[in-house]
N, C-alpha and C positions, 0 to 999 in steps of 0.2 A: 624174302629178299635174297637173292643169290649170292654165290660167295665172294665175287668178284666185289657186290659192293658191300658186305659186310667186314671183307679186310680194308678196305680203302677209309671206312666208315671209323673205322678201330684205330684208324692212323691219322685220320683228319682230328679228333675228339682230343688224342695226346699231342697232336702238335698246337692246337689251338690253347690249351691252358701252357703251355709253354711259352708259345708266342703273346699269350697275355700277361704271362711272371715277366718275360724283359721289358714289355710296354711297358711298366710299373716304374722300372728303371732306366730306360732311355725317352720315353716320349711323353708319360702320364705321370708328369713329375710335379703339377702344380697341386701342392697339396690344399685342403685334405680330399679335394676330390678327384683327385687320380686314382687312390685306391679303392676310392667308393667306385667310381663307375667302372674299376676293371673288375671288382666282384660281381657286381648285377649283369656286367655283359657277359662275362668265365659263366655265369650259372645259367644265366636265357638262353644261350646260347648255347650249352650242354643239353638244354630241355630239350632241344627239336632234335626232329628223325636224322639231321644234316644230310638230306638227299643230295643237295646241291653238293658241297664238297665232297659228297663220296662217288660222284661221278664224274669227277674230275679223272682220279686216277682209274674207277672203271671203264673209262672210254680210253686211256693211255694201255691198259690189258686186253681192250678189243683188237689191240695190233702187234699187242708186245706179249701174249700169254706165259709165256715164260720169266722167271725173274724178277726182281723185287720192284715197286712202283719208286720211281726216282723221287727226288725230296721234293721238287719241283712241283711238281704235282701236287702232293700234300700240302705245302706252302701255299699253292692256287686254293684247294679246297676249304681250306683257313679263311682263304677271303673271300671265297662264297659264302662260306657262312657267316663272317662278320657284314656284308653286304648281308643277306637275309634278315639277320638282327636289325639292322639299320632300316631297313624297307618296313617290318614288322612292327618296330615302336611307333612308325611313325603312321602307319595304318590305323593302331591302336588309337592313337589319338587322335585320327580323322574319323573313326567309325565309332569313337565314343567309346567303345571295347574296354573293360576294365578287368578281364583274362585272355591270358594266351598261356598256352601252352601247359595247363594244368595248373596255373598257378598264377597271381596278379603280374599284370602289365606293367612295364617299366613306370609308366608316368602314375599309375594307382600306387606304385610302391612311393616313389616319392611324394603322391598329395598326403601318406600314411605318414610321411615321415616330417612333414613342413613344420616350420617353427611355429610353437604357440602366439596366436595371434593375425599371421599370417595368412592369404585366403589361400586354403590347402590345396584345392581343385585345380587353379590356374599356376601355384607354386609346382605342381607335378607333372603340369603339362610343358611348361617353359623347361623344366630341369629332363623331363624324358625328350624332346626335341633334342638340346643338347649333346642326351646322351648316345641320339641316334647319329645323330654329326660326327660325333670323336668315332662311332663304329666304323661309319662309312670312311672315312680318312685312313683308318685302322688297318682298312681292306686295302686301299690302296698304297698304304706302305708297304705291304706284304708284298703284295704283287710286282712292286716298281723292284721289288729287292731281291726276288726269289731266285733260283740257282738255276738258270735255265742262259743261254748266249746272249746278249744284247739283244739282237734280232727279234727273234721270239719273245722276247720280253719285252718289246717295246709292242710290237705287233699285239702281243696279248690286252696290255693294258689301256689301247686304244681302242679295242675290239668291247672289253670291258667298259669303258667309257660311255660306248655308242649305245650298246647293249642297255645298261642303266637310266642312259636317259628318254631311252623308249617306255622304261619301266614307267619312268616319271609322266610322261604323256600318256599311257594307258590309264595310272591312274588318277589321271585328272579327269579322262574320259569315266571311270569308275564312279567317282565323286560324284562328279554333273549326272550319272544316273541315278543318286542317291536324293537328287533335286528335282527328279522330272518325275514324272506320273508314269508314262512306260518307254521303252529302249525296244531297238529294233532285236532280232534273233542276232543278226550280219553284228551290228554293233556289240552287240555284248560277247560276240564267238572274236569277235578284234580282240577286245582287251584280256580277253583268254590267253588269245596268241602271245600277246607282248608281255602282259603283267604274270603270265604263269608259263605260257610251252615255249617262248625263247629266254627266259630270263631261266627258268625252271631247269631246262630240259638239254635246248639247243647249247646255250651259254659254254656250260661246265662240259658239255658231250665234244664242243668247238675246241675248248683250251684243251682238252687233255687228249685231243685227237692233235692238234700243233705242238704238243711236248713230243709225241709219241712222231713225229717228222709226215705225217700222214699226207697222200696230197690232196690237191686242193675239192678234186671231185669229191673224195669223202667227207672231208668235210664242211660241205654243203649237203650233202645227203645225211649226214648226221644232225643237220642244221634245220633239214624237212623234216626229219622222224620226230625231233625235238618238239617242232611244232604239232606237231599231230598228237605224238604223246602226252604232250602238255596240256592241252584241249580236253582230253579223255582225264587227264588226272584233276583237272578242274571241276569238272561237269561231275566227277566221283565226289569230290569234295561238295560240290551243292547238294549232292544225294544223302551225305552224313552230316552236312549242314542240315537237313527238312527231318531226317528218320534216326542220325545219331543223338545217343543219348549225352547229357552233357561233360562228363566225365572222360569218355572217349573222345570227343572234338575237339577239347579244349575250351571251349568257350559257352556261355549260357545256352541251353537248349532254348529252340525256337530263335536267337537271335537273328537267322537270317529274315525269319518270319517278319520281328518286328521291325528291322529296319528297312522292311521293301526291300531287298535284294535283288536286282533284276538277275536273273538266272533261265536258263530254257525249260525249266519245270514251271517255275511262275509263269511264266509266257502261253504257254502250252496249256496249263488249268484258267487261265484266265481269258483264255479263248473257248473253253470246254463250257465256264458256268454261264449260269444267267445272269443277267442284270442285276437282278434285286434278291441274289446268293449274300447269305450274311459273310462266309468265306470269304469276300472279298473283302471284304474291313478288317479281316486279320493282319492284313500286309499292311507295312505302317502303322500299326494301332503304338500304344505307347507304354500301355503291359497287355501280357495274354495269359492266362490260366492256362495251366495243362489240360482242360479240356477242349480250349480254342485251339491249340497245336493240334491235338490227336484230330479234332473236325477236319485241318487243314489237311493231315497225313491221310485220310481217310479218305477225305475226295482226291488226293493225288491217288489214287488208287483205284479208286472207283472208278475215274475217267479214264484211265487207263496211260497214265503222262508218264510213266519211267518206259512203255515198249515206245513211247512215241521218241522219248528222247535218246532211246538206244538205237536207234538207226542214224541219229547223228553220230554218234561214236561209234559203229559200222561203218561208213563214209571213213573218218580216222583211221580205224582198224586196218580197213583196205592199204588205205596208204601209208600207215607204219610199215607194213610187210611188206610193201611193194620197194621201200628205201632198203631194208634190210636183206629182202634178195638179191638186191643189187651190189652191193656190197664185197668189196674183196675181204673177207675175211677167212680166219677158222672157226671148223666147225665146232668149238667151244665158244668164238667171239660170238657167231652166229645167235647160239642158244642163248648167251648171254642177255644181245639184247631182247631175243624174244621173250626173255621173263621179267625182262622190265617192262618191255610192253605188257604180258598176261598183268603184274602185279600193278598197274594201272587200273587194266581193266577189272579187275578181282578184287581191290585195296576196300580195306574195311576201317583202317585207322589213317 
């Protein structure tokens, strides 16, 4: 990861437990669960890689290389990543999910904690939706209040809005694939788009290119790169979903297996096998041995599905580089974004 967002990254993480200590004391005052959920979201929320708010301010240094990233920025990055918290628990508990990020999911922490007596399952599912609520609000205080002109701040928080609630219709498109028997290639590269390379990618690359006064052509060409790199950081993610070990993902190994996952690799080997391929009752099954995984990893491979699906992200490739040549920048911005594309395309965690 380059330095650009390893210092943005470094300065999103300190203002975010900061701006969690005054929530404590101006907003998350209804005890005693105000400080219960400003702990569980202070820690979820320190677990993830905070991509999203650290390219808030890394898009504001594609223009401005010189000099310190203004607070504004940082304060946006805060509320990308309480927006991610908030998107994530509430995943969690549409996909059944009982880890994320190394460690139990919001709503398995509170079915652990339900009162004696109580049905614990649906006490941690009601108490983690909540607590994905008060994140998402959380984001938008920040935002409504951050140090940036009126203007800009009003502009931002509308763009934010729009943004999110595309989130929310990709993943209802998501869901309904989790109900159907298979999803088209076009359909599942949509909800890519919305649910990971504009909410991902474009979002945070958008706001922190309108701190930095950018015009309007760039960004929108930051807003095409978003999507494209988003795409490719997905399609990386189903690869460590199917081949990573569980430790490194985050989450049970094979789980994409078992919950059907429509993905371009499933699509791709599911056009490769036979009919009456035991491998295909993998997908869906309702547990799998580590020997029905490895079967599965083993015919992705055999048939040859990861050159097939890297020519989709070739198609990407192309057109990341093609936004970024365009591009007025310096030849620092330049390189910058092209390592965030390489780290895309290269990303192993």
């Amino acid at each position: 990861m380059n330095t650009y967002l390893t210092e943005a990254r470094s300065l999103v993480s300190e203002h975010l437990t900061d701006y969690i200590s005054r929530a404590r004391r101006k907003t998350l005052t209804f005890g005693p669960w105000g400080d219960d959920v400003a702990s569980r979201l202070q820690e979820y929320s320190l677990r993830g890689k905070m991509i999203r708010g650290a390219l808030v301010g890394f898009a504001y240094r594609l223009f401005h290389t010189g000099g310190s990233v203004p607070t504004a920025c940082v304060e946006a990055g805060v509320a990308m990543e309480l927006l991610q918290s908030f998107l994530l628990i509430h995943d969690d508990i549409m996909d059944q999910d009982e880890r994320r990020r190394g460690g139990p999911a919001i709503h398995s922490q509170y079915a652990a904690a339900a009162p004696h007596g109580k049905t614990a399952a649906q006490y941690g599912l009601s108490m983690g939706v909540c607590t994905g609520d008060i994140s998402a609000f959380l984001a938008m205080e920040r935002l409504a209040t951050m140090d940036a002109d009126e203007a800009t701040r009003n502009q931002i928080v509308a763009l934010v809005a729009r943004e999110i609630s595309l989130v929310g219709l990709a993943q209802m498109q998501d869901v309904h694939h989790g109900y159907v028997s298979e999803a088209e290639d076009t359909e599942i590269l949509n909800v890519y788009t919305y649910k990971t390379g504009r909410y991902t990618f474009s979002l945070p690359l958008m706001i922190g290119a309108l701190l930095a006064g950018a015009d309007e052509s760039s960004v929108e060409r930051l807003s095409r790169f978003g999507e494209q790199a988003g795409r490719i950081f997905q399609i990386r993610d189903d690869q460590l979903g199917l081949f990573g070990a569980g430790d490194d993902i985050g989450k049970p190994e094979g789980s994409d297996i078992r919950e059907d996952k429509k993905t371009p690799f499933r699509n791709a080997l599911m056009r490769q096998l036979p009919p009456d391929s035991p491998i295909r009752h993998a997908f869906g099954a309702e547990s799998l041995t580590s020997v029905e995984i490895a079967a599965v990893r083993e015919a992705l491979e055999d048939y040859g599905i990861q050159a097939e699906v890297d020519m989709c992200i070739a198609e990407d490739e192309r057109a990341a580089r093609t936004e970024i040549a365009a591009l007025a920048l310096s030849v620092d911005g330049t390189r910058a974004l092209e390592e965030l594309l390489e780290y895309n395309l290269n990303r192993t965690v």
